[in-house]
N, C-alpha and C positions, 0 to 999 in steps of 0.2 A: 552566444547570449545576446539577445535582444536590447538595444540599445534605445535608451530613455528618451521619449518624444520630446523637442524642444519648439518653442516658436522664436524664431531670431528674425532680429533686424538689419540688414546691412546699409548702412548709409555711403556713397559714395561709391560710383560703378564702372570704375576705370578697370586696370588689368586686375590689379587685386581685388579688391570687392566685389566684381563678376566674380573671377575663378573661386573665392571663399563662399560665396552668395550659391552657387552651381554645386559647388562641393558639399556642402552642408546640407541642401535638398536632396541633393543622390544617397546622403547620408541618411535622408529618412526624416530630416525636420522638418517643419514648416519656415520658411524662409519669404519674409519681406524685405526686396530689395527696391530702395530708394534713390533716385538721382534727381538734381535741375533737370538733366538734359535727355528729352527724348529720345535721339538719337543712341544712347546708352541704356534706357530702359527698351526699348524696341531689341536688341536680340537677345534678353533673358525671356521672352513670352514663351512658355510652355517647359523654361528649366529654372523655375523658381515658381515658387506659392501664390507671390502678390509682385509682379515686378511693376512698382508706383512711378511714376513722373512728379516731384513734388518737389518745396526749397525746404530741407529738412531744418536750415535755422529758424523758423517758426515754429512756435509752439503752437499755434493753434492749428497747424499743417498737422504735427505732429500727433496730436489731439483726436483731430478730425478721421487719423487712420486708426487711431487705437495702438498708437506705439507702445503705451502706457501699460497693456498689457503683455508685451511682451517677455519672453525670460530673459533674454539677452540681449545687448545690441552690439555691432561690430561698426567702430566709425572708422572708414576706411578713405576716407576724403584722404588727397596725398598732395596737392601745391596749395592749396588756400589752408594757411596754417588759422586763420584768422576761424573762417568759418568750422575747421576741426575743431577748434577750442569752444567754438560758441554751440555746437551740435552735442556735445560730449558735455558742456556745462547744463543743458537745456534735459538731456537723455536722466543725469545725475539727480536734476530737481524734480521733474514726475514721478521719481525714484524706481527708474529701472535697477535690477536687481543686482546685475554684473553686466559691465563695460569694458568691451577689449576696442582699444586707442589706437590709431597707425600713426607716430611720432616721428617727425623728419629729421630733428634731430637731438642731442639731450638734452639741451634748453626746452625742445619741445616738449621731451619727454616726460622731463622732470616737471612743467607745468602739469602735465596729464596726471602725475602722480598727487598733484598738489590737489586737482580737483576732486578728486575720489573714484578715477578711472581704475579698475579693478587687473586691469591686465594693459600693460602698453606694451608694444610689439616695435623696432625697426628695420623694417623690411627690405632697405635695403642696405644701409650695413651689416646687415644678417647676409645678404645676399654678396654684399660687396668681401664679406670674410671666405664663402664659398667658393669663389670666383678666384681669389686669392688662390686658397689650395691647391683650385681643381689646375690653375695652369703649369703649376710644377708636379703634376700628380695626374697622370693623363688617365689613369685607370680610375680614379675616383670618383664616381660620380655623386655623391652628395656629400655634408660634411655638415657637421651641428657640434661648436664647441660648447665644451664642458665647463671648461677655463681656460685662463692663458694656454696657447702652447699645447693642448688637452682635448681633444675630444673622438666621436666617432663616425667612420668614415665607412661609405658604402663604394666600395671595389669589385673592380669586374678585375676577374680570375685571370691574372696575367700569361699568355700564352706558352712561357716555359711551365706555367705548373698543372696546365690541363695534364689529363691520364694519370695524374699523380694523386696519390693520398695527404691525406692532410698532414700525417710525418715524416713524410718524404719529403715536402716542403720548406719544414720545418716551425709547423703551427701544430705540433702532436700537442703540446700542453699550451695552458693557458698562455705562460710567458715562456715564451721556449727563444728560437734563434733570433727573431725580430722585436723581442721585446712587447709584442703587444697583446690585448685579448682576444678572441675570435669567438664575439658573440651570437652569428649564428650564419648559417648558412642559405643562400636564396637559389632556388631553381625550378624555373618560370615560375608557377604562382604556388608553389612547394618550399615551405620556411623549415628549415629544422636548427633548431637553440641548441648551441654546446654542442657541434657536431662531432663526432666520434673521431680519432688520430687515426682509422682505415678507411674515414671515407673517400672515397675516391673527386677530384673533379672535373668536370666537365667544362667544353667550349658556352663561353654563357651564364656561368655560375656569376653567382655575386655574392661577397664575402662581406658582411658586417664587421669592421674590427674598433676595437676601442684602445686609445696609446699615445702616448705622446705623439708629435706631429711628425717628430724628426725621422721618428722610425717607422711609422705608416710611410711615409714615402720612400725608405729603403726597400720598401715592400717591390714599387716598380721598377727600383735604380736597377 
């Protein structure tokens, strides 16, 4: 299914605001990406919509590009807290429709929420909770909690359980020897949900599971 044309704004073009700015154009939107600094607008030229040089705390900057029409904007500034709070205060009063915020920390964030930022994000205690995981969990590679203690983790198919089926391993049922779910299966760019207790796995697979933490990691012990 065809996914809904957007026009997004990214303010702010360090590693996240490029990668998010790049991502969302491959996705098929229209994407204006904004920075101060040339040097940052200079290599999104031909992987973004409108890649601007501009001081997005100006409203009349802002104005002048047609922010105002935008569906969304992503303020993605990450050490000048001062000017995130005043770009995301300015984006709120044109009355862009939905504001996703990058928050350094919960004082920051919780200001973000106070403004009427629609979504605040922190990217790197998001990142710093993955990083956490992944070093006692070497087969992991991604991780997104649920809650405390809870969430779901993307593993690569630990080399005793290649040529094995998925009951031999003992993931035949949802909550079977490890205690976790095993929500779907990945191999190369082939997803299969709820994969069947004879599927077999291969070198390379990657396993979606969802479970408490303690026992996703017995997965590699």
């Amino acid at each position: 299914m065809a996914i809904t044309k957007r026009q997004v704004a990214v303010v702010g073009l360090g590693r996240l605001g490029s990668g998010v700015a790049r991502t969302l154009y491959q996705l098929g939107h229209d994407v204006m990406a904004i920075d101060k600094s040339e040097d940052r607008v200079q290599p999104l030229m031909g992987q973004v919509t409108y890649p601007v040089a501009g001081d997005a705390t100006s409203e009349s900057v802002l104005a002048e590009l047609g922010v105002d029409n935008m569906d969304i904007a992503v303020v993605a500034i990450g050490a000048d807290v001062q000017a995130n709070i005043m770009v995301s205060v300015l984006l709120k009063t044109i009355g862009l429709p939905y504001i996703v915020a990058r928050a350094h920390d919960e004082l920051h964030g919780a200001t973000l929420e106070r403004i009427g930022c629609n979504k605040v994000v922190h990217p790197e205690a998001e990142m710093g909770a993955r990083l956490a995981h992944n070093i006692f969990n070497p087969d992991a590679e991604e991780y997104m909690e649920l809650k405390e203690s809870y969430g779901i983790s993307r593993i690569r198919v630990p080399d005793r359980f290649v040529n094995m089926t998925l009951a031999e391993t003992g993931f035949a049922l949802a909550r079977d020897k490890y205690g976790v779910a095993v929500v779907a299966l990945k191999r190369g760019d082939v997803i299969t949900l709820s994969p069947a207790p004879d599927e077999g796995l291969l070198p390379g697979d990657i396993l979606i599971v969802a479970g408490q933490d303690e026992l996703v990691a017995r997965i590699s012990s």
